[in-house]
C-alpha positions in Angstrom: 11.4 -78.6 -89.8 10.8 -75.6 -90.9 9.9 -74.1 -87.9 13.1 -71.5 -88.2 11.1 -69.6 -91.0 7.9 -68.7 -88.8 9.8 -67.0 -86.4 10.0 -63.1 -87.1 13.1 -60.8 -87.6 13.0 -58.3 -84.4 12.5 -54.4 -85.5 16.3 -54.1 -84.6 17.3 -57.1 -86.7 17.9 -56.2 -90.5 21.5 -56.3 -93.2 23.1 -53.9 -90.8 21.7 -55.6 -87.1 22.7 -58.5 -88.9 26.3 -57.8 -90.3 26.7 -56.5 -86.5 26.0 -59.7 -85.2 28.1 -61.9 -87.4 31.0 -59.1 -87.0 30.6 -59.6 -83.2 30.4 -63.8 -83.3 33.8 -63.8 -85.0 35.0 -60.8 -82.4 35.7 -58.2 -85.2 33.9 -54.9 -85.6 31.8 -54.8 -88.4 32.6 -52.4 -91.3 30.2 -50.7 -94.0 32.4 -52.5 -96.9 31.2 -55.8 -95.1 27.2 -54.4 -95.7 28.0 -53.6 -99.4 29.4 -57.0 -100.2 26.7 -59.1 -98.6 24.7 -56.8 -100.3 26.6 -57.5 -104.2 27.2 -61.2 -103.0 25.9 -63.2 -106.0 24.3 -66.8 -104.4 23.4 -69.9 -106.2 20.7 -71.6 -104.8 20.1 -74.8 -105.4 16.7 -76.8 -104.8 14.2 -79.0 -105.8 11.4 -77.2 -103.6 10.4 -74.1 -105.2 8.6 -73.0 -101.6 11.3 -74.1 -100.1 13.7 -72.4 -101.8 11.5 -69.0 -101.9 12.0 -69.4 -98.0 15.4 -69.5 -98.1 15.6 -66.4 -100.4 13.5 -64.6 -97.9 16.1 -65.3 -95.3 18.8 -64.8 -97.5 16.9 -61.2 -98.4 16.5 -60.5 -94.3 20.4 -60.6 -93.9 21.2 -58.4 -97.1 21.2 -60.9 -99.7 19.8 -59.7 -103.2 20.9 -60.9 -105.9 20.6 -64.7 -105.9 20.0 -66.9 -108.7 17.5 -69.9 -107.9 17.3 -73.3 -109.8 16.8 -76.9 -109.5 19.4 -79.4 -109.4 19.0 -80.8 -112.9 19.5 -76.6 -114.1 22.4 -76.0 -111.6 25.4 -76.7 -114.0 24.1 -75.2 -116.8 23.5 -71.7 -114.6 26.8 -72.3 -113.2 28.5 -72.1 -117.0 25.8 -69.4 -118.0 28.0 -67.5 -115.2 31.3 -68.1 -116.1 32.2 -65.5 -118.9 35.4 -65.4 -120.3 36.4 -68.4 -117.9 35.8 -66.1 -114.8 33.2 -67.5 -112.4 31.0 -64.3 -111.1 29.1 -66.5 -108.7 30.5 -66.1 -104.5 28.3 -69.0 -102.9 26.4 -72.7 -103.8 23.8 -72.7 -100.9 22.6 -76.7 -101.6 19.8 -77.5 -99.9 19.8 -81.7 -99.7 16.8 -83.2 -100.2 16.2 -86.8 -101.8 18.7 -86.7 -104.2 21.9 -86.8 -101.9 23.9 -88.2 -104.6 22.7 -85.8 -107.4 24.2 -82.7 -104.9 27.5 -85.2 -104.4 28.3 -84.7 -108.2 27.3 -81.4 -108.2 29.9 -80.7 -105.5 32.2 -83.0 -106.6 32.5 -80.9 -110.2 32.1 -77.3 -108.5 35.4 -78.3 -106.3 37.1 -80.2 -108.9 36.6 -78.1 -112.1 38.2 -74.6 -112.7 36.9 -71.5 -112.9 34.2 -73.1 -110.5 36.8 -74.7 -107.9 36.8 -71.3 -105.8 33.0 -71.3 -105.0 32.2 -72.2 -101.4 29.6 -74.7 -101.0 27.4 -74.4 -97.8 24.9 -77.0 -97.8 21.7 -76.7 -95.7 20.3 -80.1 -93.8 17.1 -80.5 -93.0 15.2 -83.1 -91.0 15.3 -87.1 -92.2 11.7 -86.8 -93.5 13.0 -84.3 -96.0 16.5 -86.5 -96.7 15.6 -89.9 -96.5 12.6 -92.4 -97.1 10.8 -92.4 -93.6 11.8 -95.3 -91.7 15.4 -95.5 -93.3 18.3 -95.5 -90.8 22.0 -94.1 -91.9 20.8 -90.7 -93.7 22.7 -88.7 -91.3 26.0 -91.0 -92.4 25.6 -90.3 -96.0 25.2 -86.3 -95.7 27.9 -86.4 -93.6 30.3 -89.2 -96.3 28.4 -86.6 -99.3 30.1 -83.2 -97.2 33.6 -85.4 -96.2 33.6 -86.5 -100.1 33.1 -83.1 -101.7 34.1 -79.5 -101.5 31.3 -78.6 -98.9 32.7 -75.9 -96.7 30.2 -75.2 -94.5 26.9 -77.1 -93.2 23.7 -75.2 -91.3 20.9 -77.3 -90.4 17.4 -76.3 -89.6 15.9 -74.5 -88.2 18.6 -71.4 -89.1 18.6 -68.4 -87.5 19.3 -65.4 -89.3 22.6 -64.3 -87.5 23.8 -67.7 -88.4 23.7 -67.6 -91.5 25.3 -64.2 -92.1 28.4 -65.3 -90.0 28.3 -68.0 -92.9 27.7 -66.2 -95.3 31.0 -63.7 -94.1 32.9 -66.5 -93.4 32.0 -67.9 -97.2 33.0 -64.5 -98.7 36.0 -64.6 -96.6 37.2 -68.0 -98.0 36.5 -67.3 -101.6 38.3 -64.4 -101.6 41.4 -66.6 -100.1 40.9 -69.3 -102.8 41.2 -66.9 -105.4 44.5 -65.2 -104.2 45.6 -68.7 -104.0 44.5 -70.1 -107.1 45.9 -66.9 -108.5 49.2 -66.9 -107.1 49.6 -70.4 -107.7 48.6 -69.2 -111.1 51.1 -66.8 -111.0 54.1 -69.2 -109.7 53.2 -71.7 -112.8 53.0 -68.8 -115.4 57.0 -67.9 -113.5 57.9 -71.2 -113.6 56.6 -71.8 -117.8 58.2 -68.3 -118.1 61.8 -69.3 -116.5 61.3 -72.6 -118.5 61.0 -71.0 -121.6 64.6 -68.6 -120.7 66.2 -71.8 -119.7 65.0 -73.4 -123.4 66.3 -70.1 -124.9 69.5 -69.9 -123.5 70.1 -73.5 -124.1 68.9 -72.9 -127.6 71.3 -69.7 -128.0 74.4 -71.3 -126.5 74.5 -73.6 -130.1 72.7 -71.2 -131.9 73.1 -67.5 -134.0 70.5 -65.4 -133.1 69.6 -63.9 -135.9 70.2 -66.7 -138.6 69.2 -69.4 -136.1 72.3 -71.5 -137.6 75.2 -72.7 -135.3 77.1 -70.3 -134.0 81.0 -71.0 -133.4 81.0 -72.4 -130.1 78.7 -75.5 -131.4 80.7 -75.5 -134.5 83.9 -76.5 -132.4 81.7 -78.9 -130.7 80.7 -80.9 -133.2 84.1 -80.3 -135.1 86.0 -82.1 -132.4 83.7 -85.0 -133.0 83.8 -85.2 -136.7 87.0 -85.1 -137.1 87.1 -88.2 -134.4 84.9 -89.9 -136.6 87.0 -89.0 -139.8 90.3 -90.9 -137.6 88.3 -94.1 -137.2 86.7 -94.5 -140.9 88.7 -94.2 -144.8 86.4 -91.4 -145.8 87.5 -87.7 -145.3 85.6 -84.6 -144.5 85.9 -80.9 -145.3 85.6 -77.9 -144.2 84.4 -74.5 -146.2 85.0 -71.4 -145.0 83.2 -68.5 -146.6 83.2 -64.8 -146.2 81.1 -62.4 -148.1 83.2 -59.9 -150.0 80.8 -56.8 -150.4 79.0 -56.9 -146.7 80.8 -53.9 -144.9 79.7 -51.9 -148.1 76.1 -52.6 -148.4 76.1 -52.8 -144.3 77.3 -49.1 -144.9 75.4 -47.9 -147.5 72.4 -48.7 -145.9 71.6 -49.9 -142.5 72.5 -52.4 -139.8 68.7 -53.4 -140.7 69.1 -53.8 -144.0 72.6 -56.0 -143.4 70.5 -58.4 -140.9 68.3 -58.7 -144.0 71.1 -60.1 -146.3 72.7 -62.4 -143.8 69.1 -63.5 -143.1 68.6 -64.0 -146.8 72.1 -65.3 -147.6 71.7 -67.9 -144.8 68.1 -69.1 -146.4 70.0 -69.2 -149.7 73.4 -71.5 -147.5 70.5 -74.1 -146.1 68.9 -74.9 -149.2 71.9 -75.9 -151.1 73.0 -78.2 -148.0 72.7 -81.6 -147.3 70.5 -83.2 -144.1 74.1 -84.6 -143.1 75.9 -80.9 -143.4 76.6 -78.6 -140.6 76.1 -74.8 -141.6 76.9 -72.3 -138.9 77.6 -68.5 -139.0 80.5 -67.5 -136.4 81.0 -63.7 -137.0 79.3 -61.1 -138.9 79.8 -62.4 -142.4 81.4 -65.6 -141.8 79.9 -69.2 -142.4 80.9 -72.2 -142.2 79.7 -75.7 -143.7 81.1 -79.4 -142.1 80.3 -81.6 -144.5 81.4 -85.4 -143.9 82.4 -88.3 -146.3 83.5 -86.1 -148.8 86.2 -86.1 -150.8 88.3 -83.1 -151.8 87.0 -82.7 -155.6 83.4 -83.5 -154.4 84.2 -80.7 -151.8 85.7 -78.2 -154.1 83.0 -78.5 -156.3 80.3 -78.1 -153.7 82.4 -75.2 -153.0 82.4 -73.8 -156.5 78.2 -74.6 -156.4 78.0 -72.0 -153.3 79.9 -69.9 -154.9 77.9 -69.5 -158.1 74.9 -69.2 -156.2 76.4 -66.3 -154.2 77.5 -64.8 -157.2 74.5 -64.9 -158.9 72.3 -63.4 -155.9 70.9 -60.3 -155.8 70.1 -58.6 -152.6 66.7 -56.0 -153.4 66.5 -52.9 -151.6 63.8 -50.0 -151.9 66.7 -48.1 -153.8 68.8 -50.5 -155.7 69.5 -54.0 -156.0 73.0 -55.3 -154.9 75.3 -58.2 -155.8 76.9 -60.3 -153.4 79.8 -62.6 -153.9 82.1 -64.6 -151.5 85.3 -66.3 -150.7 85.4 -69.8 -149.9 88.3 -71.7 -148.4 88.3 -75.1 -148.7 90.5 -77.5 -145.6 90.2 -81.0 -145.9 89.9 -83.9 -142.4 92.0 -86.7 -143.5 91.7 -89.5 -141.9 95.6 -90.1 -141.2 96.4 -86.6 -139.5 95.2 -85.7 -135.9 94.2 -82.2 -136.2 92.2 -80.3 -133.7 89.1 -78.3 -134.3 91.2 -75.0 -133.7 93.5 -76.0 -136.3 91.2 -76.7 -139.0 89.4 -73.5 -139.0 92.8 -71.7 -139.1 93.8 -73.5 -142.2 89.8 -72.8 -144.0 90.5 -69.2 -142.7 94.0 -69.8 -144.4 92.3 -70.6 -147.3 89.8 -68.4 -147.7 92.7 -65.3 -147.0 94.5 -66.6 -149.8 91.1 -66.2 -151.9 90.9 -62.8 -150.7 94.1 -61.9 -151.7 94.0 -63.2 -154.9 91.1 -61.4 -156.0 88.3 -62.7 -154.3 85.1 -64.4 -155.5 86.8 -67.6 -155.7 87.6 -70.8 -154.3 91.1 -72.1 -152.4 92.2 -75.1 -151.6 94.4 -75.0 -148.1 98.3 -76.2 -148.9 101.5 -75.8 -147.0 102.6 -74.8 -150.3 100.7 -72.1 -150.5 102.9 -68.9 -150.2 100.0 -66.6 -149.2 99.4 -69.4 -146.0 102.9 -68.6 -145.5 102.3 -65.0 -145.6 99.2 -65.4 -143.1 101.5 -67.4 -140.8 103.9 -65.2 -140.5 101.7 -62.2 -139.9 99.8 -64.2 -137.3 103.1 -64.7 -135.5 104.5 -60.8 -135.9 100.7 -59.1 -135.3 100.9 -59.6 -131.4 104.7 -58.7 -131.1 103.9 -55.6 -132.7 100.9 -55.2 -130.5 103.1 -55.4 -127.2 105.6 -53.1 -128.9 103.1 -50.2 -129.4 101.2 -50.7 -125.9 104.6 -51.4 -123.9 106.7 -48.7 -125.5 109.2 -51.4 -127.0 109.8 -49.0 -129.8 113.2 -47.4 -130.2 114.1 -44.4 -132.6 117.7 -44.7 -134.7 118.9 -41.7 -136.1 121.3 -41.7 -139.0 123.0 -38.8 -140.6 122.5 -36.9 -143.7 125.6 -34.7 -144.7 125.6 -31.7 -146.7 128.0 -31.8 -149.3 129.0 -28.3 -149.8 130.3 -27.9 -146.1 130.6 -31.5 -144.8 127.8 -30.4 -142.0 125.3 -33.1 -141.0 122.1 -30.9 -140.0 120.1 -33.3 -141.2 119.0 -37.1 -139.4 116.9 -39.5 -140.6 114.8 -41.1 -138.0 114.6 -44.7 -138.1 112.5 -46.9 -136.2 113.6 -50.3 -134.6 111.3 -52.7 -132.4 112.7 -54.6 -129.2 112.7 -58.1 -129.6 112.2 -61.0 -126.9 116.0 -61.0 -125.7 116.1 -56.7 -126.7 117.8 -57.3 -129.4 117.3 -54.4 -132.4 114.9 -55.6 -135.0 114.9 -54.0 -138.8 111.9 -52.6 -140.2 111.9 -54.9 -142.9 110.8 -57.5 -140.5 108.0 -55.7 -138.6 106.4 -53.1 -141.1 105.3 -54.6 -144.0 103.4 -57.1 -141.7 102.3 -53.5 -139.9 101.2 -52.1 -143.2 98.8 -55.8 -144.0 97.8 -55.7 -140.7 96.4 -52.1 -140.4 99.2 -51.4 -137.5 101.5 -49.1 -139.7 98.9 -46.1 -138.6 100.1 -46.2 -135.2 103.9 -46.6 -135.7 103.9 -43.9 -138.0 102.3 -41.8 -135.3 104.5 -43.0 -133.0 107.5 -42.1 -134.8 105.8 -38.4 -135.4 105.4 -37.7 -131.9 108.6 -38.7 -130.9 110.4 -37.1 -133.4 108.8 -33.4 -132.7 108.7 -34.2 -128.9 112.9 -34.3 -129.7 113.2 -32.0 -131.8 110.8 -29.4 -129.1 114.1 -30.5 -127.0 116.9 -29.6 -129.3 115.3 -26.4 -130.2 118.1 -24.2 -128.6 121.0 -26.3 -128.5 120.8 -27.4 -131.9 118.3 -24.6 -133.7 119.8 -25.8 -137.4 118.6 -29.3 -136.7 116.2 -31.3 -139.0 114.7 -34.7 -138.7 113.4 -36.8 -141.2 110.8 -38.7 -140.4 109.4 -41.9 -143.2 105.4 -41.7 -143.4 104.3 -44.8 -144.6 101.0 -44.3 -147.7 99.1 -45.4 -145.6 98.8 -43.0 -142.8 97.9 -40.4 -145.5 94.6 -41.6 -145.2 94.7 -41.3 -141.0 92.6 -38.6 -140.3 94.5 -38.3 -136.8 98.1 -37.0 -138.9 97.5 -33.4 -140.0 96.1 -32.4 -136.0 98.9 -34.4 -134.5 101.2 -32.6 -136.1 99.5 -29.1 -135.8 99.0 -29.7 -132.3 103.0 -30.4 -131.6 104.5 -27.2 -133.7 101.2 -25.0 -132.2 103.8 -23.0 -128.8 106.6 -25.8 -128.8 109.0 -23.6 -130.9 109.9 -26.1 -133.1 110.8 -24.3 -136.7 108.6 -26.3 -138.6 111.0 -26.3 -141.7 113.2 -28.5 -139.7 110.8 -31.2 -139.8 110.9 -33.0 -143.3 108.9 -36.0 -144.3 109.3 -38.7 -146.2 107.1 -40.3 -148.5 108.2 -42.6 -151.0 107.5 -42.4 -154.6 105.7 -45.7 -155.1 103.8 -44.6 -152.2 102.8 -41.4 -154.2 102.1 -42.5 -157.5 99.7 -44.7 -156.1 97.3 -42.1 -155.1 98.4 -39.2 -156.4 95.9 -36.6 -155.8 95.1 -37.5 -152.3 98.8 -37.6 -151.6 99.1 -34.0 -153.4 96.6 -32.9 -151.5 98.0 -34.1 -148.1 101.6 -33.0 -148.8 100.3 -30.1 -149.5 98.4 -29.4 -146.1 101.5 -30.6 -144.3 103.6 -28.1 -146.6 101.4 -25.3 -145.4 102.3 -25.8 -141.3 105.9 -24.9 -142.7 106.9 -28.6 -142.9 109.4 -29.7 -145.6 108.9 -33.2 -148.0 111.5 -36.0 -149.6 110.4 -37.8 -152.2 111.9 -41.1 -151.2 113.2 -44.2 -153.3 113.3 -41.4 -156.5 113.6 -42.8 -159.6 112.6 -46.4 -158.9 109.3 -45.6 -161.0 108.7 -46.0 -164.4 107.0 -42.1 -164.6 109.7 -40.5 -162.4 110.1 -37.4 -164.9 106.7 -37.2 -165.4 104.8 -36.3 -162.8 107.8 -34.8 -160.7 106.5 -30.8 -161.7 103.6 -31.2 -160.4 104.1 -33.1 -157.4 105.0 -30.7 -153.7 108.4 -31.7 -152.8 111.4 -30.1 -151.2 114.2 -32.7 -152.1 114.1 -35.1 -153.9 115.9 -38.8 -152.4 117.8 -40.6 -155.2 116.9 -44.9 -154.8 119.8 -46.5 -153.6 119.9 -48.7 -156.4 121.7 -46.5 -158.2 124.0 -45.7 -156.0 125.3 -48.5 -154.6 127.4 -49.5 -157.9 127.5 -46.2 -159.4 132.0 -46.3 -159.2 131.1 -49.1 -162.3 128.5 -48.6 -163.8 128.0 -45.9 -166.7 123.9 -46.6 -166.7 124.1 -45.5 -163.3 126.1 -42.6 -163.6 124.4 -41.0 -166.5 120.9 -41.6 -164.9 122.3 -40.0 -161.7 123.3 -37.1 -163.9 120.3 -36.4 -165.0 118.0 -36.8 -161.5 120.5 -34.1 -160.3 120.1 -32.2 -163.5 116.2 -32.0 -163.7 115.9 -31.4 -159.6 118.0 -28.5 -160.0 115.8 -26.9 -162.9 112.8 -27.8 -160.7 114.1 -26.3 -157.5 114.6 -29.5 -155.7 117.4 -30.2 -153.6 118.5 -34.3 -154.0 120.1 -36.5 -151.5 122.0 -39.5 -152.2 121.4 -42.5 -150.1 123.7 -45.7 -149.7 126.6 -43.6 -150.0 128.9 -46.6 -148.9 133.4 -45.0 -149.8 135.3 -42.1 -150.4 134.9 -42.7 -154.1 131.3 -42.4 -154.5 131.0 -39.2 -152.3 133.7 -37.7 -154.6 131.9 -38.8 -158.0 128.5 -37.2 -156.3 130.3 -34.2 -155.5 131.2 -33.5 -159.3 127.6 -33.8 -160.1 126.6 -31.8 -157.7 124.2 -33.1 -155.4 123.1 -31.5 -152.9 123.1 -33.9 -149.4 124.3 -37.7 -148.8 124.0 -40.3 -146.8 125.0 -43.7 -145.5 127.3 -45.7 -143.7 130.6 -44.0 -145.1 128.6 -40.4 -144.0 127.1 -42.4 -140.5 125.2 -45.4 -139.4 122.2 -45.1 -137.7 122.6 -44.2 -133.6 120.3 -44.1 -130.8 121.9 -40.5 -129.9 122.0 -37.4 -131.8 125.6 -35.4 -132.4 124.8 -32.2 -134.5 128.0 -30.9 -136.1 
């Protein structure tokens, strides 16, 4: 048997002779890499017979092999985990040598090619004679190496006597298929890591699609969700639900103040604060920056206002810490109730908690409100709602018109003056008043850009009329809020900067409740506009309760006398002596005054004997699309 061993490597035979040869069996050229790693190959050998196995390592040492580990069968495992560090397995070959204990080398194979990191490791398995593998005399020991090599991971098989080239093509071949195994174990390792990987995307997306990010409460969409099916449930049972709808009051500040950080941290915080205080049966979800939502079910409306009132406390009683002060949050809560007897959707109930909670705003905020039809600021919402879109359209599809109405001076009967009045196109193009469109502008935060609007167009007309007409002013209305628009003093720079426009023929209009409101920004403002050569009306004059007051101080060219006490100044002696006197005082101030709502003959004439200076209204004009200097 182990007649293979006596026979002598030839002078030429040796690593390299031998690499050559198993290159050349499998009809590839042999490289120096292939030398090194036969010579770094790390073996396992496994048998019984320790002469036996030291012949073996002297083959293995004649084709290149060095650096083998040697062990019985009972050691093998235990070497095999010895080699394994940090669950990588460092050993490239099991050379098993059967002997007596077939079965013993089956389990051995049988856990090298069935556990990991171990299930890469090439088995060859060397087969000697039957006096070596089975009792002498018993049949069938070929048939059971050859079930033991079918059952297990046993790649390759050499039987005695083995000659040296042999077993280096083995040995190449074994090198060969480990490195295989373990590009496929890895990228099989690779494609299960992708596939937990998209799993846990998918799982994330699915969670995010009902979820807020950062508060991990429900977001809107599965708020609507589960809205549509409470309220289904609230139609088929007695009990009612409600819904709260609350909006922190001081968030933009603080989110200011401080950082986008910082503001994660409060709604973080302010959420923590939201769950505690809910039931296991409540809904809480966040749908907008500082916005949340609870559904609770089988409540009533005085359990729900008071759970209300509860939130509210506890909002108002928080206080959010920073590194440089500590802040105090409150919030408005409006309260819509599900009754059972009215089929609302979920779009309409979160509309009326809006509602609500709009109507808490406006009434001072911090507090709780109840959602009624009867409830003028709902009314107030609702009409804004409807006019915030029409206004919208207006300004982006030039369904603006300018109305120009004239303002006579009294001492020659000249109108050199027009007042520019603005008029939106309805849905059939029919002129709408101001009075329908701009206070909903001004609550809406639209008012900036009519006012704008109205600007250009007025200086682009005036750029127009600047020869025909070089005497011709136009008043144009600033509403008090576009004095705060940082976009007003450069627009108008910009238009009287090489148009030719005399800039004294462009007079504003600012009214006085508008300027007592905020009177030193609006000082401050007239007076910037004042110093580009621009003229200023104080508008609605008189209808204050400090008219006289603050009048010396205040920038103004002319001074526009309310229409209220015009309009029944033929029969009334209040009127007429308080008229007097406006006239009286502008004169000593050097202000010129202008009498609106100038309606007959009779009231020009009685203006006339008190000498004011311009008038205007329908007996002087009504307001035209076209101008007509005269």
């Amino acid at each position: 048997m182990l007649d293979f061993f006596k026979k002598p490597l030839s002078p030429q035979t040796g690593p390299g002779k031998v690499a050559d040869d198993a290159a050349a069996r499998e009809n590839r050229p042999a490289a120096p890499e292939l030398v090194e790693q036969l010579q770094q190959m790390r073996v396992l050998l496994v048998d019984n017979d320790r002469l036996h196995a030291a012949r073996i390592k002297t083959l293995l040492n004649g084709v290149g092999c060095y650096n083998i580990l040697a062990c019985t069968i009972e050691e093998a495992w235990a070497r095999l985990q010895q080699n394994a560090p940090g669950g990588v397995c460092n050993v490239d070959l099991a050379l098993l040598d059967i002997q007596q204990s077939i079965e013993d080398d089956h389990r051995l194979c049988r856990k090298l090619g069935g556990e990991s990191p171990w299930n890469t490791v090439p088995i060859i398995m060397i087969c000697g004679s039957p006096a070596r593998n089975a009792p002498a005399g018993e049949p069938g020991w070929q048939n059971q190496i050859l079930r033991v090599i079918r059952e297990t991971s046993a790649t390759h098989v050499l039987c005695t006597p083995i000659r040296s080239v042999d077993l280096a093509s083995h040995l190449v071949s074994a090198m060969s298929l480990k490195r295989e195994r373990e590009q496929h174990k890895w990228r099989a390792l690779e494609l299960q890591n992708t596939a937990a990987e998209s799993r846990v995307k998918e799982a994330r997306l699915h969670y995010l699609a009902a979820h807020d990010d950062l508060t991990g409460l429900y977001n809107r969409r599965r708020l609507e969700q589960m809205l549509e099916l409470t309220a289904l449930r609230v139609r088929g049972r007695t009990q009612p639900g409600a819904l709260l709808y609350m909006d922190l009051d001081q968030f933009r500040l603080i989110n200011d103040m401080q950082n986008h950080c910082m503001g994660d941290r409060l709604l973080v915080a302010i959420a923590d604060l939201l769950r505690r205080q809910c039931g296991p049966d409540h809904t809480l979800a966040r749908i907008s920056s500082d916005e949340f939502i609870l559904l609770m079910e089988n409540t009533g409306q005085e359990q729900a206002l008071a759970c209300a009132e509860a939130l509210r406390r506890s909002l108002d009683s928080f206080h959010f810490e920073t590194r440089e002060r500590s802040y105090r949050v409150s919030a408005s809560i409006g309260v819509a109730m599900l009754r059972p007897d009215e089929r609302v959707d979920a779009h309409t109930l979160l509309a009326r908690a809006d509602q609500a909670c709009y109507a808490a705003k406006t009434h001072g905020r911090n507090q709780v409100r109840l959602y009624s039809l009867e409830d003028q600021s709902v009314h107030v919402l609702k009409h804004d709602a409807h006019w915030a879109p029409l206004i919208q359209d207006a300004l982006t599809n030039e369904r603006l018109r300018l109305l120009f109405q004239p303002i006579m001076e009294v001492g020659t009967g000249r109108r050199t003056h027009y007042e520019a009045l603005v008029r939106m196109l309805g849905h059939a193009n029919q002129l709408l008043p101001p009075a329908e469109f701009i206070p909903v502008a001004e609550r809406m935060g639209l008012v900036h850009e009519i006012d704008l609007w109205v600007i250009t167009q007025a200086l682009e007309l005036l750029q127009q009329l600047r020869h025909g007409s070089p005497e011709l002013s136009l008043n144009v209305n600033l509403s008090a809020k576009v004095l705060h628009n940082h976009r007003l003093l450069p627009l108008v720079r910009d238009k009287l900067h090489g148009s030719g426009i005399n800039p004294r023929n462009v007079v504003f209009e600012i009214t006085e409740t508008a300027a007592i409101a905020n009177l030193p920004l609006m000082r401050d403002m007239v007076q910037q506009l004042r110093n580009l050569g621009c003229r200023f009306a104080l508008d609605d004059f008189g209808a204050g309760f400090n008219s006289f007051n603050y009048l010396k101080h205040f920038p103004v060219d002319y001074l526009k006398i309310d229409g209220s006490f015009i309009v029944n100044l033929i029969g009334d002696p209040a009127d007429q002596a308080l008229v007097r006197s406006m006239i009286e005082i502008a004169r000593k101030l050097g202000k010129r005054t202008v009498a609106e709502f100038v309606e007959n003959a009779e009231t020009l004439e009685l203006l006339k004997e008190y000498g004011v200076d311009y008038v205007q209204g329908y007996h002087i004009g009504r307001p035209q699309a076209l101008l007509y200097p005269a």
